[in-house]
C-alpha positions, 0 to 999 in steps of 0.5 A, a space after each residue: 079548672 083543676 087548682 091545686 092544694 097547697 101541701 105543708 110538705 113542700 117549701 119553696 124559697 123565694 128566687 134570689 140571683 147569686 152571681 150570674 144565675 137566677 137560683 130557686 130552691 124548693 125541699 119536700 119533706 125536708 129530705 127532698 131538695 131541688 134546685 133550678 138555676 137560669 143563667 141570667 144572660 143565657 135564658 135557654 141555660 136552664 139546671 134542674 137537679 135534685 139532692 138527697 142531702 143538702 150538702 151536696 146541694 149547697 155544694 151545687 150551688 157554691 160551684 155553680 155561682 163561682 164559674 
């Protein structure tokens, strides 16, 4: 069985839900940012997007929990 090695490039945040989505965020080298968002009664609604900079992340977001 392969295991993986952790990498002290990668952060990942714990999973918070803000609204009606389940939101986790992982950045790589702080300069890589990718967030996945599932809707919590809508399983099969699944988002994975990546930014370049963490404003428009943080833009994603904000759109995202106020549909």
């Amino acid at each position: 069985m392969m295991r993986a090695k952790p990498s002290p490039d990668l952060i990942s945040f714990v999973l918070v839900r803000r609204g009606e989505w389940l939101l986790k965020v992982s950045v790589y080298k702080n300069k890589y940012i990718m967030v996945v968002a599932q809707h919590v009664f809508d399983m099969e609604h699944t988002i994975i997007q990546f930014f370049l900079d963490q404003n428009r992340a943080a833009d994603f977001i904000e759109q995202l929990v106020e549909e």
